[in-house]
N, C-alpha and C positions, 0 to 999 in steps of 0.2 A: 577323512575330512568331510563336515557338511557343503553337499551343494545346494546355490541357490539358482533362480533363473538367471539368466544374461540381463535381463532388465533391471534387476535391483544393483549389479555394474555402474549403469547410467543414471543413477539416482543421486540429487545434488544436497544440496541441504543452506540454509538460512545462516550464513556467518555471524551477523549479528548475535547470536543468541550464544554462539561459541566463542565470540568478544564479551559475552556478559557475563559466563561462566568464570573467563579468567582475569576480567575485572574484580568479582565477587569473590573469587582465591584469592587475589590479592589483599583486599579487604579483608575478609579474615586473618588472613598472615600481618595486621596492624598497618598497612599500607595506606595513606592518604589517594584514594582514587576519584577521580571527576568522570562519570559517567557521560557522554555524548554520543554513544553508540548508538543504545538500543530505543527503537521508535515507540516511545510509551509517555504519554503525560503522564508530569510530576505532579496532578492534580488528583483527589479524591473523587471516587464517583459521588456525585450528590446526592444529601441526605436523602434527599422524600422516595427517589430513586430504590437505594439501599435497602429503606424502611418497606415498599414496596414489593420486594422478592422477601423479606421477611413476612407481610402478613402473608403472602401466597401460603409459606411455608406452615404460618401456624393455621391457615385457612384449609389447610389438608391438602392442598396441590402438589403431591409426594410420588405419583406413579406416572405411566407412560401419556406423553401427548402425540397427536396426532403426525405424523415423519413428515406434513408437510411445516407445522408451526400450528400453533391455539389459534383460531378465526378471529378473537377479536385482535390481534397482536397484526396478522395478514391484514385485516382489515384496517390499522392504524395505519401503516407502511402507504398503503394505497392512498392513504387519506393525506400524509404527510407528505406522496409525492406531488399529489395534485396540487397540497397547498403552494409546497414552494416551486414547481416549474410548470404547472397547469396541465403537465399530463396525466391523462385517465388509464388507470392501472388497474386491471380486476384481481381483487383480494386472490383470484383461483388462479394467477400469475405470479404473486410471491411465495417462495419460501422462503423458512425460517430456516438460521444454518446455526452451528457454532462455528463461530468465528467466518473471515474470509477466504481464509484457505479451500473449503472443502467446493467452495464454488467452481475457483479452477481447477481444481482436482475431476471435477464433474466435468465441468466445459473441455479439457483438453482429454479429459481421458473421450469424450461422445465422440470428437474430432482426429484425434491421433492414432498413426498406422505407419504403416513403415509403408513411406512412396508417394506418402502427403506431406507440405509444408506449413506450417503454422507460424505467422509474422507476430511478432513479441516487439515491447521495446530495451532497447540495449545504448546504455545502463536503463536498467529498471528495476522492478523487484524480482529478487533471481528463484522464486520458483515458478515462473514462469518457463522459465527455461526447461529449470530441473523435470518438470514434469512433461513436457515437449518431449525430451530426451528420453524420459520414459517409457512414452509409450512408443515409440521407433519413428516419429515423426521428423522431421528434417525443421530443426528451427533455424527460421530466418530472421535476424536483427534487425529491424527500423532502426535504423541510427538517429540518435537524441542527441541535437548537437548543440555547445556553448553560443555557441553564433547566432542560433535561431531563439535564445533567451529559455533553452532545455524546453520547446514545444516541439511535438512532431511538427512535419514536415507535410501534407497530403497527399502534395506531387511525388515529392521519393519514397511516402509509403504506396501511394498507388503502381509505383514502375514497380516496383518489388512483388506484387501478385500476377501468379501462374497460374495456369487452368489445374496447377497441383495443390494451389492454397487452399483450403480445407477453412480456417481458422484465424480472423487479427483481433492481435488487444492490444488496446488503446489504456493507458491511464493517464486522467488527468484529474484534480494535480495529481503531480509524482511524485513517486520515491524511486530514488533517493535522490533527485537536483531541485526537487521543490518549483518545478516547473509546470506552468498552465498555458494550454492550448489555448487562443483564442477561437472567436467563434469564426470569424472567417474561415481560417482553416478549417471547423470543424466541419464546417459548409460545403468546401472546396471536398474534403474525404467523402461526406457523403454522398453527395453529386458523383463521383466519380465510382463510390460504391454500385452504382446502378449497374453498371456495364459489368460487374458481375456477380449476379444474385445468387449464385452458390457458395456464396463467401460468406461464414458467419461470425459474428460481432461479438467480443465479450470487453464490454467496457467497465473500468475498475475505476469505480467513485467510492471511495472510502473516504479520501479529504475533503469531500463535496462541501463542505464547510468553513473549510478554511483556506481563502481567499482572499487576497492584501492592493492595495493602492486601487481601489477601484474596480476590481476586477471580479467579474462574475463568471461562477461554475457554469460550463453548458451541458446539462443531461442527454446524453444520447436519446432517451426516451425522445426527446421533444423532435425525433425525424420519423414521422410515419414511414419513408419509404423503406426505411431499415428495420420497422418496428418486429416484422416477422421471423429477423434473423440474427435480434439484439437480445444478449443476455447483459442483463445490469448485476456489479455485484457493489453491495456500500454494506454498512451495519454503524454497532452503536459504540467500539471496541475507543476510535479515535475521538469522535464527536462528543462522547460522554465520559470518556477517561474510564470506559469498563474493557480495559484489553483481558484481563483474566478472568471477565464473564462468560467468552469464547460466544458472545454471540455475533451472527451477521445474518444478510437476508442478499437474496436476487431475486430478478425479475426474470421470466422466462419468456417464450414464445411458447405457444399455445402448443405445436408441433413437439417441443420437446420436453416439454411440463412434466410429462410423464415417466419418462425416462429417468428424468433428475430424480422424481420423485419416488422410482426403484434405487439407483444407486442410494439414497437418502436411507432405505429400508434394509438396505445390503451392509452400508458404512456404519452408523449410528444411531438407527433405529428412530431417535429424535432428539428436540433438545433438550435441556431440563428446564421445568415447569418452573422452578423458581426466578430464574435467571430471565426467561420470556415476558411474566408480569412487570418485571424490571423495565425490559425495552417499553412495554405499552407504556408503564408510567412517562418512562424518558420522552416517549412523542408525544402526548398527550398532553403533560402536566408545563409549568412553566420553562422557559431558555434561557431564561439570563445567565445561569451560570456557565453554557455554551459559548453567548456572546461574549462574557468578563475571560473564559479561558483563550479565546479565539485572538482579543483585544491585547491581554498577556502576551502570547506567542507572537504576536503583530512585535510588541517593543523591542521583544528580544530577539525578532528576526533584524531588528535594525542594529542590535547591538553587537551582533556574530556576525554582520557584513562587513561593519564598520573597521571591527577589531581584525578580522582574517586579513582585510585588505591592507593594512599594516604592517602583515607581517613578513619576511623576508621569504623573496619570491612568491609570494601566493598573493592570487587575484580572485575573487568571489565575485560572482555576477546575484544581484540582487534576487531572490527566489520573491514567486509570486502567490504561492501556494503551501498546503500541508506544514510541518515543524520541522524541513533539512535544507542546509546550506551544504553545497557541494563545490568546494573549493579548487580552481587549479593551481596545483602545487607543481608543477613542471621544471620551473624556474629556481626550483629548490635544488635540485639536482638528485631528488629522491624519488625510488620508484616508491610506489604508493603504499604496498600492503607493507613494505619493509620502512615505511614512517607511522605507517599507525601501530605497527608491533613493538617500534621504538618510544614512541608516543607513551605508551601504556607502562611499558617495564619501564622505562628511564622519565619520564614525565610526570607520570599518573594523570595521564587522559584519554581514556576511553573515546576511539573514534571508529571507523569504519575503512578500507580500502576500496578504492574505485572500482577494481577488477574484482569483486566481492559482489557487483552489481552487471558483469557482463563484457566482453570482451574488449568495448570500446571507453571501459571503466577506466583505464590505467591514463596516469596522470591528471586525478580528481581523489577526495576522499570525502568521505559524509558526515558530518557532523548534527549531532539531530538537538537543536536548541528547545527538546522540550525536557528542559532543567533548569532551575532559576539562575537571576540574574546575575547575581554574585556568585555561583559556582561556573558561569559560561567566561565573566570576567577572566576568575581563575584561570582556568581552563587554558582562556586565549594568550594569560600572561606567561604562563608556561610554559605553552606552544611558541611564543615569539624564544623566548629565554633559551631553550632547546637548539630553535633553529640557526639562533646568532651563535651557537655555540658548537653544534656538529654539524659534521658534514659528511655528505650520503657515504654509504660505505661504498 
């Protein structure tokens, strides 16, 4: 029999995607399925965008770029962050990644060892975890609570750090409760971050954009006292409806720039050229079609709170942020992954279980309302029909 190391034992993986696979068999097999699972705009990357990585392509931009990202592309990121939160970024502090992943991948693997702790949050997005666990590090959960309207906490993330913590990440908005930190708070973390400067930051802004009733994204950039020990990670995957463009970008500290940018040369070499020209167009060129998809998401976030709260037993706290409502179903009398398994085969709607996002998941499920409005309707009519009708096993 092949052996592998003990580490790849510990290795987790992204459910969603194994919800969308057996949505998609289903579909095939002639099944009527309502997709709410998996976190992707149902919108088109935009034209000019598209057109974009097409001239790259006929422009001859066919071979290796540079493992950090093309200069002017760093160069736009830098430019785009100053615009929208007035922080100074130097181009020689972004890279260019595919996709988000490979950021934490980078950041937990620089940090993780066995006998260090790394504070994640729980529910959140689970390869945070998975990769913690990987590398032999001791993950500890920030609890992400309903009560607190799915924003961390500062105080009960600050008691939770040991002179063994290594590593915290923060996201906001989230996945998967759709929940945003205010600033106070973020205030309250960093202030309290002082007290111990060997703790380093990886904050996950990929919804940086989308933001409802008022409410404004706060960049960690914007706290000098953390600047030395903050990685940012965002890209263009959600903001532009390019998830299977596989690009994204972080900010590094000058201390660790380097480092990243061996792993970068060890991982993937870099990204493709076509796909880069694309992001420059995306910050560069016009947003409306940013603000109309943001504006979209906004109604239909109103129309998946409206509808859940309707439904028998389940209560939805209004999400502030990104495209998921994260409902508690408690009061249903179903535990969570065994109603969305139900949901799927006897429904045909594709959702997510809580405990799919972390241990403190169970009795929540995630519904990602980036799918139009008349298929979320569906959806919820189905859901109600369902629950009037069975009951937990």
């Amino acid at each position: 029999m092949l052996r592998t190391i003990a580490a790849f034992d510990r290795i987790g993986e992204e459910n969603a995607f194994a919800v969308l696979a057996r949505a998609n068999a289903l579909i095939a097999q002639g099944r009527d399925i309502i997709n709410l699972g998996i976190g992707q705009p149902d919108f088109r990357t935009p034209d000019f965008i598209v057109e974009a990585a097409v001239k790259a392509l006929r422009d001859g931009h066919h071979g290796y770029t540079p493992a950090t990202g093309i200069p002017p592309l760093r160069e736009a990121v830098a430019a785009d962050l100053y615009k929208r939160f007035k922080v100074k970024v130097s181009p020689d502090e972004v890279m260019i990644q595919p996709g988000g992943k490979p950021t934490m991948f980078m950041a937990i693997m620089m940090f993780g060892e066995p006998g260090v702790d790394i504070l994640y949050p729980d529910p959140g997005f689970p390869i945070y975890r998975s990769m913690i666990e990987f590398t032999g590090a001791n993950p500890v959960p920030v609890p992400i609570r309903e009560e607190n309207g799915f924003a961390f906490s500062a105080e009960e993330t600050l008691k939770l750090i040991t002179p063994k913590t290594r590593l915290l990440i923060v996201n906001s908005p989230a996945n998967p409760t759709g929940g945003v930190t205010p600033k106070s708070e973020v205030d309250k973390l960093v202030a309290g971050l002082e007290q111990w400067p060997d703790v380093c930051v990886l904050s996950d802004e990929i919804y940086d954009h989308m933001v409802y009733d008022g409410e404004r994204h706060v960049c960690l950039l914007s706290y000098p006292s953390i600047r030395d020990r903050l990685i940012l990670l965002n890209g263009w995957s959600k903001t532009y409806a390019m998830t299977g463009w596989r690009l994204g970008y972080a900010v590094w500290p000058g201390k660790l720039y380097d480092y990243a940018r061996k792993l970068a040369v060890n991982l993937h070499s870099c990204v493709n050229a076509s796909a880069q020209y694309a992001g420059l167009a995306a910050l560069t060129g016009p947003q409306d079609e940013v603000v109309k998809m943001v504006a979209e998401f906004d109604k239909r976030r109103k129309v998946v709170v409206e509808g859940l709260n309707k439904l028998p037993g389940t209560h939805c706290a209004t999400p502030k942020g990104a495209f998921y409502a994260f409902p508690n179903i408690e009061r249903t009398g179903w535990q969570a992954k065994p109603l969305a398994n139900a949901l799927l085969d006897d429904a045909g709607v594709a959702i997510i279980g809580g405990p799919d996002f972390g241990i403190l998941g169970e009795g929540y499920v995630r519904l990602s309302y980036a799918n139009s409005t008349e298929n979320i309707r569906k959806a919820l009519d189905r859901m109600g029909d369902f629950l009037a009708s069975r009951k937990a096993a």
